[in-house]
NUDO-178078 format. One record per residue (C-alpha): residue number from 0; residue in three letters; x, y, z. Coordinates in Angstrom, 3 decimals, always signed. Last residue first. Example, Ala and Ser with C-alpha at 12.3 -4.5 7.8 and 13.67 -1.06 7.14 Angstrom:
2
+-----+------+----------+----------+----------+
! seq ! type !       px !       py !       pz !
+-----+------+----------+----------+----------+
!   1 !  Ser !  +13.670 !   -1.060 !   +7.140 !
!   0 !  Ala !  +12.300 !   -4.500 !   +7.800 !
+-----+------+----------+----------+----------+
This chain:
132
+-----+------+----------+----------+----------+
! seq ! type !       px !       py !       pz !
+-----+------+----------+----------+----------+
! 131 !  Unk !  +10.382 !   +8.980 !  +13.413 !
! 130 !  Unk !  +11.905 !   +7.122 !  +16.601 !
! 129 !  Unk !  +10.687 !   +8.214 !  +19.408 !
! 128 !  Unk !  +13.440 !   +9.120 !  +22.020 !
! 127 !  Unk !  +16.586 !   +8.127 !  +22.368 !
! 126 !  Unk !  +19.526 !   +8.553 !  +20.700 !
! 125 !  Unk !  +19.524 !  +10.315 !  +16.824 !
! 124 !  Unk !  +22.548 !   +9.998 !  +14.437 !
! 123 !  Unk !  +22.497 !  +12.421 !  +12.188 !
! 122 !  Unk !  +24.362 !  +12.555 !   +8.635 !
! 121 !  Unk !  +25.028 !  +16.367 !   +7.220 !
! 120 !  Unk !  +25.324 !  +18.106 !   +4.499 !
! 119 !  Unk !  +25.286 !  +21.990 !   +5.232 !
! 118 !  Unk !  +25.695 !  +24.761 !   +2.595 !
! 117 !  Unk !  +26.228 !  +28.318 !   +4.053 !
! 116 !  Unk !  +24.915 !  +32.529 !   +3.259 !
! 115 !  Unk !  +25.671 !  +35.874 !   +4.826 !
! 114 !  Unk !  +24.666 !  +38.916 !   +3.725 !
! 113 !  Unk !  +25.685 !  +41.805 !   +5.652 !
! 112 !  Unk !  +25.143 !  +45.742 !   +6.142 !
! 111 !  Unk !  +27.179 !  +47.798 !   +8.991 !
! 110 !  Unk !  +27.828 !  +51.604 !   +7.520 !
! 109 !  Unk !  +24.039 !  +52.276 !   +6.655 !
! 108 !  Unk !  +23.144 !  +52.038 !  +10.031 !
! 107 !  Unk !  +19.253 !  +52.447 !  +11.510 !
! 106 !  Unk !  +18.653 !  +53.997 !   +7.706 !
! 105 !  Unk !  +20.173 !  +51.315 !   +5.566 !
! 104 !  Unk !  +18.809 !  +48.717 !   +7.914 !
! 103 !  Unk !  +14.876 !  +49.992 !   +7.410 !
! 102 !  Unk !  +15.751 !  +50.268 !   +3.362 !
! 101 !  Unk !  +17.626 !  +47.090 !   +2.998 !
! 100 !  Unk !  +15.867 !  +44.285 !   +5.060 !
!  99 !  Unk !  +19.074 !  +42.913 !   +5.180 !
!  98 !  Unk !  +19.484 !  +38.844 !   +4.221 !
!  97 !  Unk !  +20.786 !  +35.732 !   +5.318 !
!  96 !  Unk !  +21.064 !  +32.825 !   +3.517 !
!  95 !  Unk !  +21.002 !  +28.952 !   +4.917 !
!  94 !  Unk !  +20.717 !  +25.899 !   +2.483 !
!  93 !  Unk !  +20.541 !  +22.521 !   +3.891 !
!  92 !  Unk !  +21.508 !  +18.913 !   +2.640 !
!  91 !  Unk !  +20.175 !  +15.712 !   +4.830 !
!  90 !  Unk !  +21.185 !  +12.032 !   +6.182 !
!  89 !  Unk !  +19.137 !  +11.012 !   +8.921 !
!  88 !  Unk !  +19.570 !   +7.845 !  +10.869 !
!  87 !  Unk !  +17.197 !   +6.867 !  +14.179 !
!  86 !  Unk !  +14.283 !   +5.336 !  +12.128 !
!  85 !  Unk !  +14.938 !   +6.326 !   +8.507 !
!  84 !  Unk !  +15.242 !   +9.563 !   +8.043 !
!  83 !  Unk !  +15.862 !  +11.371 !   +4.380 !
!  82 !  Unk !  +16.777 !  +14.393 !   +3.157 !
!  81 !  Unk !  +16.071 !  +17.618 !   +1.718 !
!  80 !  Unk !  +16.329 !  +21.437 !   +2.894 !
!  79 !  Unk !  +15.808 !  +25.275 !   +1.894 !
!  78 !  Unk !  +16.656 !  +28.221 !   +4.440 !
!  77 !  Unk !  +15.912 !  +31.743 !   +4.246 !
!  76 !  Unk !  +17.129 !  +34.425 !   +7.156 !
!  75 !  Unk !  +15.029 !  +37.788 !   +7.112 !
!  74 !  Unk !  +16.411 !  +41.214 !   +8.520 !
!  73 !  Unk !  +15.210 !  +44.604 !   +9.463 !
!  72 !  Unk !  +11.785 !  +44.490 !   +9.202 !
!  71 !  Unk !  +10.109 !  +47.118 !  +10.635 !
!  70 !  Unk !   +6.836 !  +47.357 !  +12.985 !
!  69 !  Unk !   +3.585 !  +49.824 !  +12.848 !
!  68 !  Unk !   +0.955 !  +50.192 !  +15.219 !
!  67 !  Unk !   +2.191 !  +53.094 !  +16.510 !
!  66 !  Unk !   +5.007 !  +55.240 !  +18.740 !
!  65 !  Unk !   +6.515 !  +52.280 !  +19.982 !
!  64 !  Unk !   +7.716 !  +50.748 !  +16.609 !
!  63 !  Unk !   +8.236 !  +47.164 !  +16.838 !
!  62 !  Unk !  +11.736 !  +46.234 !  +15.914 !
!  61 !  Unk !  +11.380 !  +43.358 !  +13.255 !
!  60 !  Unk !  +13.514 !  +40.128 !  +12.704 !
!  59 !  Unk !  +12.198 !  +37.645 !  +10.098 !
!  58 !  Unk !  +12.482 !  +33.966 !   +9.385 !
!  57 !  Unk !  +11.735 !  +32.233 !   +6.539 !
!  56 !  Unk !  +11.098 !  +28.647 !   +5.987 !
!  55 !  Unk !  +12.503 !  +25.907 !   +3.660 !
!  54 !  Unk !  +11.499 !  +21.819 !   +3.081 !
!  53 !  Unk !  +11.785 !  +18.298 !   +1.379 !
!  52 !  Unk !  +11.823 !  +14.912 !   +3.239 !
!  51 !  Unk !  +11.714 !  +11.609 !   +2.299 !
!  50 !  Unk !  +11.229 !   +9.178 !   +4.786 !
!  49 !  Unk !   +8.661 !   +7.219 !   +2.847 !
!  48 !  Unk !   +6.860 !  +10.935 !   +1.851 !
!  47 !  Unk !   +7.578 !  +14.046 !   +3.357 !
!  46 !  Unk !   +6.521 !  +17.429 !   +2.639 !
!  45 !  Unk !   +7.764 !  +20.428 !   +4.846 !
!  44 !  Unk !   +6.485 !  +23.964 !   +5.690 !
!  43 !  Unk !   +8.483 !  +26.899 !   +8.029 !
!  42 !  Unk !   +7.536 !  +29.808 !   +8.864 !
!  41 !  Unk !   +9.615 !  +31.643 !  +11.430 !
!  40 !  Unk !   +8.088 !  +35.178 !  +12.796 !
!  39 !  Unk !  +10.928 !  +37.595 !  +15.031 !
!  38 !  Unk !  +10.414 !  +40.127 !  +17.588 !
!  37 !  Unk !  +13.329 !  +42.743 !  +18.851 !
!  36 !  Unk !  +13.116 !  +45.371 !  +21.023 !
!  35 !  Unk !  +16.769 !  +47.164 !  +21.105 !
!  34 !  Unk !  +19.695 !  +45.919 !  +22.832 !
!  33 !  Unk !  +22.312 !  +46.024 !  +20.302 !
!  32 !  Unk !  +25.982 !  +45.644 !  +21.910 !
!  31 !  Unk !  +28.958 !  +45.893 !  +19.807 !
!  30 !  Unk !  +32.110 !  +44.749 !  +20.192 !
!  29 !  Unk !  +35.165 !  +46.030 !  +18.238 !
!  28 !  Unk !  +38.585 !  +44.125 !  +17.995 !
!  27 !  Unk !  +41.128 !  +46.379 !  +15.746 !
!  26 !  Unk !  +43.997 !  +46.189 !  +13.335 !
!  25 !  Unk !  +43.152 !  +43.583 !  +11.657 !
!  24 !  Unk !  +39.449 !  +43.504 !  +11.801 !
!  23 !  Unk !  +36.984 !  +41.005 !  +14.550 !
!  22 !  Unk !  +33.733 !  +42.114 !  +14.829 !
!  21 !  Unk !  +32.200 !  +40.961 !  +18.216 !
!  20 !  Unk !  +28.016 !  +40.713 !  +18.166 !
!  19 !  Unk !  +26.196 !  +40.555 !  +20.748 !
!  18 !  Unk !  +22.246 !  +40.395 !  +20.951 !
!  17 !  Unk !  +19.594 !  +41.582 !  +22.863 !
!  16 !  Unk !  +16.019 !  +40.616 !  +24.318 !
!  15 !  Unk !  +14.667 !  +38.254 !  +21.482 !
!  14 !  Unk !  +11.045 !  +37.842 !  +21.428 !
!  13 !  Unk !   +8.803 !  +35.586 !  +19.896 !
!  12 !  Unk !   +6.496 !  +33.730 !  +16.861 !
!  11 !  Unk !   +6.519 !  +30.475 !  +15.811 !
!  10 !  Unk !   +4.758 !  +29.262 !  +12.689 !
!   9 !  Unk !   +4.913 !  +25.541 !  +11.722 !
!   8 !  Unk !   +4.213 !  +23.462 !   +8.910 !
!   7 !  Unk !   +3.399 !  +20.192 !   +7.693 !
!   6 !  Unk !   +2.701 !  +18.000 !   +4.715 !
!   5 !  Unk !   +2.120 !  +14.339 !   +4.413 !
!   4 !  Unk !   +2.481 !  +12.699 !   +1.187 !
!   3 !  Unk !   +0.649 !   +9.702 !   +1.204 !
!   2 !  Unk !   +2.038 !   +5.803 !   +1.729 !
!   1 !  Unk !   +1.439 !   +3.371 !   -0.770 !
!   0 !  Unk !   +0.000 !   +0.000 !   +0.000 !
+-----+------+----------+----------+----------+
């Protein structure tokens, strides 16, 4: 008998209270400190079928904006995965990017700007637990 696809998705929203970040440059070590409200939405939907898995999500940092109703983005990280699991082995390939939200970054600090992107195979052994 032939198994369905089965689909699934999440959505979790919260609130990160500060973040470090140390830059490290030849001829100096600088540390900064940004401690301003931050919330963040991750989607995320999958499709799996006989172990098979495909995915991505989003995930976006906003600074709510105390004066109205209003929030901005200031960054999003993508990611896009496959794989398959079979009972407590995994073996998988992920894409991560990160992005600026350019035009509320650009204003907050137009000197500091990133994109950042990495490529992750993997093989999991899992311990424990339910197997899936």
């Amino acid at each position: 008998m032939l198994e369905a696809i089965i689909f699934s998705a999440f959505l979790e929203l919260g609130y990160l209270n500060s973040a470090a970040t140390m830059l490290y440059q030849s001829d100096h070590l600088e540390y900064l400190v940004h401690t301003e409200l931050c919330l963040y939405a991750d989607l995320e939907v999958r499709a799996s079928w006989y172990g098979v898995y495909l995915g991505g999500g989003v995930k976006t940092y906003f600074n709510p904006n105390m004066d109205s109703f209003y929030s901005f983005p200031h960054r999003a990280d993508y990611r896009v995965f496959l794989g398959w699991k079979y009972s407590f082995f995994e073996i998988g390939a992920q894409h991560e990017c990160i992005h600026p939200v350019m035009p509320h970054y650009f204003y907050l600090n137009p000197q500091n700007v990133q994109d950042r992107s990495s490529n992750k195979i993997f093989v999991k052994f899992s311990i424990g637990g339910k197997a899936g």
